[in-house]
C-alpha positions as CSV (number, residue, x, y, z in Angstrom):
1,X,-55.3,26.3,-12.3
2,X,-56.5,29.9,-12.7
3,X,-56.3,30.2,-9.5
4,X,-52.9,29.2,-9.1
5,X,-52.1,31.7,-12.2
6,X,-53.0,34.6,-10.0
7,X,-51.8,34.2,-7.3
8,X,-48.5,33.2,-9.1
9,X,-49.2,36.5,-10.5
10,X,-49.5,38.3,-7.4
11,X,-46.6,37.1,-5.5
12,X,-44.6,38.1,-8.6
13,X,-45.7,41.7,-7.6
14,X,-45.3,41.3,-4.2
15,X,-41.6,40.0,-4.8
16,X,-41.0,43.1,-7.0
17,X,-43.0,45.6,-4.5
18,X,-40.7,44.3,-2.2
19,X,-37.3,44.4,-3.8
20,X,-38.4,48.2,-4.9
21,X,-38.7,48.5,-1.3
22,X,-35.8,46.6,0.3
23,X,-33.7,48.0,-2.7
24,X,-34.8,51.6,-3.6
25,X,-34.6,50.6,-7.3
26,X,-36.1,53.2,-9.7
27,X,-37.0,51.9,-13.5
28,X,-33.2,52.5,-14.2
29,X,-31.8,50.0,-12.0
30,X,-34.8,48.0,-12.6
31,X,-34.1,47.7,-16.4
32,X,-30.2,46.8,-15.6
33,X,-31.3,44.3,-12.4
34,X,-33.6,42.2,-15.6
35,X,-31.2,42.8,-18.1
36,X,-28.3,41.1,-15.7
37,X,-30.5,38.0,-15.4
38,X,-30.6,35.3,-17.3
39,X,-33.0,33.7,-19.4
40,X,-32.7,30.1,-16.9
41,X,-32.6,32.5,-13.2
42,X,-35.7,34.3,-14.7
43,X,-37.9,31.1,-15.1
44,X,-36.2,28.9,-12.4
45,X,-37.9,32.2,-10.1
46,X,-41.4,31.9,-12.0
47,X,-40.8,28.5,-11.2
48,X,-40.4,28.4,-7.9
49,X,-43.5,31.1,-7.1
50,X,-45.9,29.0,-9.2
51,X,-45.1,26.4,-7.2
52,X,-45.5,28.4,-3.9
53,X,-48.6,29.4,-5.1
54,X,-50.3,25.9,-5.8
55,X,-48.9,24.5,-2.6
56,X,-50.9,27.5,-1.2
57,X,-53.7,26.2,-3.5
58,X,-53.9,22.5,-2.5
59,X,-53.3,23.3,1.2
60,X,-56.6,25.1,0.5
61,X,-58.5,22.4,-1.6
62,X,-57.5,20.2,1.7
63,X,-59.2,22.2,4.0
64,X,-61.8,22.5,1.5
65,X,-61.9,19.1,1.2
66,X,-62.0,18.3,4.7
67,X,-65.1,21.2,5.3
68,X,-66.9,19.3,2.7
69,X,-66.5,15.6,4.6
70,X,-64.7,14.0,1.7
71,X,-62.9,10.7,3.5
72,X,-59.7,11.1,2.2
73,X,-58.9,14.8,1.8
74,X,-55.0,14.5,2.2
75,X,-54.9,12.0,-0.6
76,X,-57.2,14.3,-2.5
77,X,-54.9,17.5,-2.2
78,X,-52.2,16.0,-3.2
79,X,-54.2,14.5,-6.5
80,X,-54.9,18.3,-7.0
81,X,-51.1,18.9,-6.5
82,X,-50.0,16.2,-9.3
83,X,-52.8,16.6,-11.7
84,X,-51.8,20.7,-11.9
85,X,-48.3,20.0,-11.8
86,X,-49.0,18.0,-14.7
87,X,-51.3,20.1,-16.6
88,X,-49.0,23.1,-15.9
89,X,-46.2,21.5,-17.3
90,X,-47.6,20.0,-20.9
91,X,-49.0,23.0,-21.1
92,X,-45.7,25.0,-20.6
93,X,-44.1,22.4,-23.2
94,X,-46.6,23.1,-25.3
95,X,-46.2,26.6,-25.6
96,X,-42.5,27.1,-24.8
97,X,-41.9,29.1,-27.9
98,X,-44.8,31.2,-26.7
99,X,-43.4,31.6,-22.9
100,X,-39.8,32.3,-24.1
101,X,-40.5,35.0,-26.3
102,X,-42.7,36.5,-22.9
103,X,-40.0,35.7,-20.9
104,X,-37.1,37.5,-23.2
105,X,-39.8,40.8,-23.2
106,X,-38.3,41.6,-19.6
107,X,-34.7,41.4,-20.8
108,X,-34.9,44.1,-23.5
């Protein structure tokens, strides 16, 4: 999963490298674009790239899989792809209070 945590990470810069780009925002418009967001957007988008990112990640442990001559490496990738899912998410309701209070640091 730490894996998945980076490259979550990454894409999140990439995404905002890009929208700098794209956008010409300086720290200005930047603190008015997160402002203007809300709280449900903001994590529906961290959402959506940590998911990009460990589809990225099991497409990966299939090949990986496969190199290594597992039998079944489709069904094995998408174990990978549940079981993180799954860890992922008890540990986000674990620590929502936690992730919230994160999450509200870029709207200030």
């Amino acid at each position: 999963m730490a894996l998945t945590s980076v490259l979550t990470i990454w894409l999140l810069m990439a995404s905002a490298y890009l929208k700098k780009k794209i956008f010409n925002m300086d720290e200005k418009e930047w603190a008015e674009y997160l402002k203007g967001i809300s709280q449900a957007r903001m994590i529906a988008g961290l959402i959506v790239l940590f998911l990009l990112s460990l589809f990225i990640v099991s497409t990966g442990a299939f090949f990986s899989f496969k190199i290594l001559g597992f039998s079944e490496p489709g069904q094995m990738a998408v174990l990978f792809l549940i079981f993180t899912t799954l860890c992922a998410g008890i540990d986000l309701i674990k620590n929502k209070d936690s992730f919230f209070k994160k999450i509200s640091m870029f709207r200030k």
